[in-house]
C-alpha positions in Angstrom: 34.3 10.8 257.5 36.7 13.4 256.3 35.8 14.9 252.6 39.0 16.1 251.2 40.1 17.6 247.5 42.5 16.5 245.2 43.6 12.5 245.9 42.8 10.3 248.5 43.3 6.6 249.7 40.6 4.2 249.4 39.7 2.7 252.5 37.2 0.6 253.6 33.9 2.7 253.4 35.0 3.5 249.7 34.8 -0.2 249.2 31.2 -0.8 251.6 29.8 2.0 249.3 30.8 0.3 245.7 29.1 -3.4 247.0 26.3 -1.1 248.9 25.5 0.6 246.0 25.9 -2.5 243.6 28.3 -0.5 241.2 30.8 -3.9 242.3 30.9 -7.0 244.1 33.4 -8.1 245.8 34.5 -10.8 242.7 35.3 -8.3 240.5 37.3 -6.6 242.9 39.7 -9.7 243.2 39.2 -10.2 239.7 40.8 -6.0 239.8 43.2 -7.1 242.6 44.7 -10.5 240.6 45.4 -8.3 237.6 47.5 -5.4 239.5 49.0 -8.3 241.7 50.2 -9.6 238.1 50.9 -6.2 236.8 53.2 -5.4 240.2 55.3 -9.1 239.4 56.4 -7.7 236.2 57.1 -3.9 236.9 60.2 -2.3 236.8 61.4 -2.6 239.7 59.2 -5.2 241.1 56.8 -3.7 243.7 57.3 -7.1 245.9 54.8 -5.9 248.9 53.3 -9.1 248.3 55.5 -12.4 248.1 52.6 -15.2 247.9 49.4 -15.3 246.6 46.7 -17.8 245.0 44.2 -16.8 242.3 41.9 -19.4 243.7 41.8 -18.6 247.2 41.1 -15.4 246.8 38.2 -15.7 244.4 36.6 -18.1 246.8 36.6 -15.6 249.8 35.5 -13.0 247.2 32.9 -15.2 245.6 31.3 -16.0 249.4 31.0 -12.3 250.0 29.3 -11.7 246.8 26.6 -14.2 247.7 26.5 -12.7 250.9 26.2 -8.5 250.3 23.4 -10.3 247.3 21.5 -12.1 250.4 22.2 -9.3 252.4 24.0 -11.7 255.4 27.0 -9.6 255.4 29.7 -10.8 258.2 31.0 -7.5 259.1 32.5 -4.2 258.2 35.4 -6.2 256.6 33.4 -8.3 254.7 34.8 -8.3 251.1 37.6 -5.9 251.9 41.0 -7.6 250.6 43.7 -7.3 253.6 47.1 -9.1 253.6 49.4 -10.7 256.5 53.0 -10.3 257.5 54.6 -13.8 256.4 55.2 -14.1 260.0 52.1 -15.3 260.4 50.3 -18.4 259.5 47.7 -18.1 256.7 46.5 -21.2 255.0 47.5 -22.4 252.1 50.7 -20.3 252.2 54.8 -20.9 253.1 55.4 -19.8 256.8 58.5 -18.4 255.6 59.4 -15.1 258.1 61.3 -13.7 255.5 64.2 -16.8 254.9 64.5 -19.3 252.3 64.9 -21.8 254.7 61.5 -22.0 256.9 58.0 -22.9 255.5 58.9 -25.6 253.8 55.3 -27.2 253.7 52.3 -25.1 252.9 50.3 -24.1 256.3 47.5 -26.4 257.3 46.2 -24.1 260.4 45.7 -19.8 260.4 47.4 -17.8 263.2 44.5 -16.4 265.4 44.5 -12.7 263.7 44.0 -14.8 260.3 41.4 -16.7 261.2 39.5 -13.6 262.6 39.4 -12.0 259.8 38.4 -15.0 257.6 35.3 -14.7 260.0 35.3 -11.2 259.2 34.3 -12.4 255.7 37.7 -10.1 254.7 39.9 -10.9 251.6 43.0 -12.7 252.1 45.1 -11.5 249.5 48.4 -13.1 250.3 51.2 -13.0 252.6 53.4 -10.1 252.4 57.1 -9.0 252.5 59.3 -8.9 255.3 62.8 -8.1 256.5 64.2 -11.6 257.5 63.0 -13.3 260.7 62.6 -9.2 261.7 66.1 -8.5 261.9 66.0 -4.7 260.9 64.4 -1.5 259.9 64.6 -1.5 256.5 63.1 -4.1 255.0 66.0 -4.9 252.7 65.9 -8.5 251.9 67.6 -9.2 249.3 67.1 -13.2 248.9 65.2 -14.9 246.3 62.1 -15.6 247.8 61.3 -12.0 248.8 63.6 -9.7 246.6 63.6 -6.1 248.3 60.1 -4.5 248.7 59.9 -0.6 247.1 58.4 2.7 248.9 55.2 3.6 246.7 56.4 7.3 246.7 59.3 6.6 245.1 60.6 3.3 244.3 64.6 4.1 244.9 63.6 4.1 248.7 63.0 1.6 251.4 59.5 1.2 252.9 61.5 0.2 256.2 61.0 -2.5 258.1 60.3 -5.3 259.6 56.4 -5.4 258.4 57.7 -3.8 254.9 55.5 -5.3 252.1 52.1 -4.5 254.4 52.8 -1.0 254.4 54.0 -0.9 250.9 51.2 -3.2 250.2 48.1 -0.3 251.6 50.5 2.8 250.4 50.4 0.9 246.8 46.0 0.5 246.7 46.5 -3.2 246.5 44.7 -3.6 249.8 42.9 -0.8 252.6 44.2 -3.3 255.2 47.7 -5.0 256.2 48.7 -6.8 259.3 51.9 -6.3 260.8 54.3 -7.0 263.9 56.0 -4.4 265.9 59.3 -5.8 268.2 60.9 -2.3 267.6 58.6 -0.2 265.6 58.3 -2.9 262.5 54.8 -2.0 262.3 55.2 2.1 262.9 58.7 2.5 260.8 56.9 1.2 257.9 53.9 3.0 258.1 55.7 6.5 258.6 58.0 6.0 255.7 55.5 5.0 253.4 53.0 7.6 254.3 50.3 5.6 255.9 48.6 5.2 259.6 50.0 2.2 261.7 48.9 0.8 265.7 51.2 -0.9 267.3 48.3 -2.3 270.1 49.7 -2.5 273.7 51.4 -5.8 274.4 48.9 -8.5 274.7 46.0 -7.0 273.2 45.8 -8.5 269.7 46.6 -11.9 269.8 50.1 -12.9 268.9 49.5 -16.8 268.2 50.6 -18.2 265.1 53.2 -16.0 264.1 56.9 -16.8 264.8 57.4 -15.7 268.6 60.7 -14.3 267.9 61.0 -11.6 271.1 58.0 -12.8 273.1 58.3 -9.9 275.6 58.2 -6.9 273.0 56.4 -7.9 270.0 53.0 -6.6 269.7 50.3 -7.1 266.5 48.9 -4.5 264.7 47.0 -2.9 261.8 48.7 -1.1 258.8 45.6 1.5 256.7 45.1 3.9 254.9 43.0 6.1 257.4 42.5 6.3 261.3 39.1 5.2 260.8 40.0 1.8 259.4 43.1 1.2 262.2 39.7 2.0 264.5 37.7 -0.8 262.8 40.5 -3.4 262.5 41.6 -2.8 265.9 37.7 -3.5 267.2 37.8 -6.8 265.6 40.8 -8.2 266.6 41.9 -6.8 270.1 40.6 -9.8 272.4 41.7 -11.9 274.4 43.0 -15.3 273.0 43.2 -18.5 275.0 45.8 -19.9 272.9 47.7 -16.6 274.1 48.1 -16.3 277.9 50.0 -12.4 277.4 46.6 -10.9 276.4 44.1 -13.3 278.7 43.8 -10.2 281.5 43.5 -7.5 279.1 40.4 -4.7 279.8 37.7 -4.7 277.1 38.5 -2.7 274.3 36.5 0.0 273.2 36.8 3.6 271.3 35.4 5.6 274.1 35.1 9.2 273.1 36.9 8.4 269.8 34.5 10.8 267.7 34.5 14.0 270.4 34.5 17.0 268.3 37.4 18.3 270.0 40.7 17.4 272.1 39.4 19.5 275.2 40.6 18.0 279.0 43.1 15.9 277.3 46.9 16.7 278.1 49.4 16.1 275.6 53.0 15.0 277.1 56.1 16.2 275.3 59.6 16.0 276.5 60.7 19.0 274.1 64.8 17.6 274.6 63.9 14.1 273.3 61.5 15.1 270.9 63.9 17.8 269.2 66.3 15.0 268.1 65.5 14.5 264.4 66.2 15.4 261.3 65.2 19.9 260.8 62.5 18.8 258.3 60.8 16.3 260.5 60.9 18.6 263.1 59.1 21.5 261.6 56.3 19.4 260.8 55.7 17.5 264.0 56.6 21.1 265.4 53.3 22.4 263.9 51.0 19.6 264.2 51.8 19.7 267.9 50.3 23.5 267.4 47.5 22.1 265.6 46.4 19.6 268.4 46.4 22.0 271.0 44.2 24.6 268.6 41.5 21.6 268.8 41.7 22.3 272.6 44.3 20.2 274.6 46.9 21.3 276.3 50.6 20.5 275.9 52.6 19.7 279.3 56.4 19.5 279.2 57.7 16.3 281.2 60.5 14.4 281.5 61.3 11.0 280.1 63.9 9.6 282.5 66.6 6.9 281.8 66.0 7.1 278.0 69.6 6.0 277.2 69.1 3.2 279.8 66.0 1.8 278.0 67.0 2.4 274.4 69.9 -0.6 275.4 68.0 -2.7 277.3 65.1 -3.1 275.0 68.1 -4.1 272.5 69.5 -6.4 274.9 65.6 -8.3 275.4 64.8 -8.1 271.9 68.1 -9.6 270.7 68.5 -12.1 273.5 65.5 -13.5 272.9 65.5 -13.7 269.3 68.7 -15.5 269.9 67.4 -18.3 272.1 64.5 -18.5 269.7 66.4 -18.8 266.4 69.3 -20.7 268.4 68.7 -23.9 266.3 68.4 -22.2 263.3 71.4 -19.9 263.9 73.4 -23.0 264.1 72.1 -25.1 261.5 70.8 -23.0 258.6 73.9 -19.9 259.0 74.6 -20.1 255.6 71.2 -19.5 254.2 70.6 -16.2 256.4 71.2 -12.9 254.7 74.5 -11.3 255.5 72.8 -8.8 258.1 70.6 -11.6 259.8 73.3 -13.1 260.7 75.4 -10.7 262.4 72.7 -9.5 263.8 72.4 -12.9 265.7 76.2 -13.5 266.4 75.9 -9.7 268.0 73.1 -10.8 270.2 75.2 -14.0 271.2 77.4 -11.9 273.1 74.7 -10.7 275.6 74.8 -12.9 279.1 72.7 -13.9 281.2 73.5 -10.6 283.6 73.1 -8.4 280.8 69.1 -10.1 280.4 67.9 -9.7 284.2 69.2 -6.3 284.0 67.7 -4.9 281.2 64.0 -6.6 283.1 65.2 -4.5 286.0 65.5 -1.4 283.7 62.1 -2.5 282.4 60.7 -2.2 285.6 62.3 0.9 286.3 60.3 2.4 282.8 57.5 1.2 283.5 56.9 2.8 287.3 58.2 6.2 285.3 55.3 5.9 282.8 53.0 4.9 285.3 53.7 8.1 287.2 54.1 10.4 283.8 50.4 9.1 282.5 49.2 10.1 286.0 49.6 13.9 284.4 49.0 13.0 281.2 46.8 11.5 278.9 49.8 10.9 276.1 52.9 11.1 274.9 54.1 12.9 271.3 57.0 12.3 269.9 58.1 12.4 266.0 57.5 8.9 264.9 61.1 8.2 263.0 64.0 11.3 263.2 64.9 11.1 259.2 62.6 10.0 255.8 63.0 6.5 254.1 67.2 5.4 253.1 67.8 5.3 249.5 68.3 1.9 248.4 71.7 1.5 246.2 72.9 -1.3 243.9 74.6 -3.4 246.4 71.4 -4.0 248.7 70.1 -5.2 246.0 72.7 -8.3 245.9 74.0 -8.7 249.3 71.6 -6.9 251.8 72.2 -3.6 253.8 73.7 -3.5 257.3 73.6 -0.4 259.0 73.8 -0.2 262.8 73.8 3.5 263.2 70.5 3.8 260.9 68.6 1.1 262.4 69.4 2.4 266.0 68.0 5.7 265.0 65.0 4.9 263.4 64.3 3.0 266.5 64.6 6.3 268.7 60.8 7.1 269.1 59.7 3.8 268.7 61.4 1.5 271.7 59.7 2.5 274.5 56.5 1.3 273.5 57.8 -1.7 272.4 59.9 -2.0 276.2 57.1 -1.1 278.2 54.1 -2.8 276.3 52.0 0.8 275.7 50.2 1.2 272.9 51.5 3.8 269.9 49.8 5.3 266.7 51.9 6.7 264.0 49.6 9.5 261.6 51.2 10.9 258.2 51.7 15.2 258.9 53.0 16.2 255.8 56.5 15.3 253.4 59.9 16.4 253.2 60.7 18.5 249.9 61.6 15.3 248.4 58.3 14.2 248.7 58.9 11.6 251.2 56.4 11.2 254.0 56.7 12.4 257.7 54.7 11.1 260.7 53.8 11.9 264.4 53.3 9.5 266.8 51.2 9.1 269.7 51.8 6.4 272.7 48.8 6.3 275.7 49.0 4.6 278.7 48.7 0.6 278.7 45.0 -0.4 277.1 44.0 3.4 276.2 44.2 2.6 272.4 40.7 4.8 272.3 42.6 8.3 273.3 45.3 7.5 270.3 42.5 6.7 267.7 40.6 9.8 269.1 43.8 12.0 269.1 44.7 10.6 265.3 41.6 11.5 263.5 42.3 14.9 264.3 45.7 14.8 263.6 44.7 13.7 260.2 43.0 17.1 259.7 46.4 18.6 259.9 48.1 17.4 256.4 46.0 20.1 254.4 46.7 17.4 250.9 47.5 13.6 251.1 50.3 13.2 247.8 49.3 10.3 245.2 52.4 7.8 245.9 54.2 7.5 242.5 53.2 3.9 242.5 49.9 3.8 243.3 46.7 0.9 241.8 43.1 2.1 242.1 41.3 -1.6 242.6 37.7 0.3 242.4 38.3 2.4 239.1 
């Protein structure tokens, strides 16, 4: 619980105390939520964080969990609280359409795992949100006419960044406390940092992957896009398990949030490698800069070390995530070319250039990354970096007709955020402050494989650090 002045999200206990307290029920909350969703279709620009949605479904899930706060038989902590889903997952009775105009072409019939938890979770299914196509890029442009290019709540001339673009756009907007997203090269983290709110990218395996499109099997992880540390927490709890319709996750540890709540960050070391770290934009830097400070005022200690090979594993992660996204979309690739966005597909015909060589090397290099992490986290307890060098792009005229392709952006945003998604550790991106545009900036925090209780820990008191949180500039209170 953090009481703070001037504007806040609301998360999930805002929306436990309104059905607690009777002042609503979860109907007219969706009855709130269809309104705004109507209101955001017809805005100037178009919000598009969410690209489908039913009335009916979502009164019927609300409906259930009015009975059930009345009969007090409540499910869960998510009971009643709306959430969406990237639409590279499959949630009944919407398109599985990854972002194209090409796939979903039937309405689903069976949820992905993560959906069907959190229908079981008595949670609100709101819809399916936006996406960069089949996760291509960074930020989150999509420009064809089933999708249309999601807008950054604090200011609508920006991206939100990408892949998992309308779930952060979607819980920086109000719509929902809760969004689901993927993370193959910080889809879930880029996002979150650019549109100001707190995103886990879980270590590989832990949150069950089945359902959604397996685009790059070896990188992609699932996580949860919220407002608050608090809620990631809570999400995270219900859906880091193992699957056994997902073999990746079937060894995993149990999960818990050991020592999440401590009062302080005393005994835990705090690994920065100052050269790597440094390599962002001045304003970014000043903030993570102090809230490094701020950390180690709460009692841990900051240890320089050394991130070896960086350069090494910044191209073979490319070379996995590309390859296989290539073998995967192979078919496609060939027989649907002409209906990919502009940057889809050169993305793809870059990727077809890789060989075989090139794919057992980059493993090797994995490998290689992993054994230095092993031995880092034996110092250790984390990692800090900035979570992206620069703010959200502007978004210009022509994205808005024929995409954006933009190698050199895409491979920086990417800078902090490929390791984690190379090696399979977990990583936690927390809103610091915002650039004098008024654009947010994030830190990040990446733990050793399964420790996603010392990031939660270490992000509720990095939280503490942003002394205001800005109202985004587009921005719907469902409980007013």
């Amino acid at each position: 619980d953090s009481a703070r002045n001037g504007f806040s999200f609301k998360g999930i206990k805002d929306y436990l105390e309104c059905y607690q307290s009777g002042k609503l029920t979860p109907s007219q909350v969706a009855k709130n939520i269809i309104a705004m969703l109507e209101d955001c279709d017809k805005s100037t620009p178009p919000l598009r964080a969410i690209v489908q949605w039913d009335q009916e479904q979502i009164m019927l899930m609300a409906e259930a969990s009015t009975i059930r706060y009345r009969n007090k038989c409540t499910l869960s902590c998510l009971d009643g609280i709306p959430v969406c889903l990237k639409e590279e997952f499959k949630v009944v009775p919407y398109h599985h359409r990854v972002g194209t105009v090409y796939l979903g072409t039937q309405p689903e019939t069976e949820d992905a795992t993560v959906a069907k938890k959190l229908r079981e979770a008595g949670a609100i299914i709101i819809g399916v949100s936006n996406m960069h196509e089949l996760g291509t890029g960074t930020t989150g442009c999509n420009p064809n006419r089933y999708h249309k290019i999601p807008r950054n709540p604090y200011n609508p001339n920006h991206f939100t960044g990408g892949s998992s673009s309308g779930s952060a756009a979607a819980v920086a907007a109000g719509l929902c406390p809760v969004a689901i997203g993927t993370d193959g090269g910080g889809s879930v983290r880029i996002p979150a940092s650019f549109c100001g709110v707190v995103g886990l990218k879980g270590t590989f395996g832990r949150i069950s992957c089945h359902g959604s499109l397996p685009l790059s099997y070896s990188t992609v992880s699932v996580g949860p896009i919220c407002t608050s540390v608090a809620d990631a927490a809570i999400v995270y709890s219900i859906l880091a398990e193992p699957d056994l319709l997902y073999p990746y996750g079937l060894k995993q540890p149990k999960a818990t949030l050991f020592d999440m709540c401590a009062p302080d960050l005393k005994g835990l070391k705090l690994g920065v490698d100052w050269t790597f770290f440094k390599a962002c934009d001045a304003e970014v830097l000043s903030a993570c800069e102090k809230a490094v400070k701020h950390l180690q005022s709460l009692g841990a200690s900051v240890v320089e070390v050394s991130l070896p090979e960086m350069e090494e594993a910044r191209v073979a992660h490319v070379i996995c995530i590309l390859s296989e996204m290539r073998d995967f979309l192979q078919p496609d690739f060939n027989k649907h070319f002409h209906e990919m966005n502009l940057e889809t597909r050169a993305s793809l015909a870059l990727a077809s250039q890789f060989t075989a060589l090139d794919y057992i090397k980059a493993n090797r290099q994995r490998t290689r990354s992993m054994r230095f992490l092993q031995e880092i986290f034996s110092t250790v307890n984390c990692i800090l970096t900035p979570a992206v060098p620069c703010t959200a792009p502007r978004i210009y005229e022509s994205d808005l007709l024929t995409g954006s392709s933009d190698m050199s952006f895409t491979v920086r945003s990417m800078r902090f955020m490929q390791l984690g998604n190379f090696t399979g550790i977990p990583g936690l991106v927390v809103p610091i402050g915002y650039s004098t545009a008024g654009l947010p900036i994030s830190l990040q925090v990446m733990a050793k494989w399964w420790d996603e209780a010392v990031l939660l820990r270490i992000g509720l008191k990095l939280e503490q650090f942003r002394d205001q949180t800005k109202k985004p500039s587009i921005y719907y209170d469902i409980l007013a």
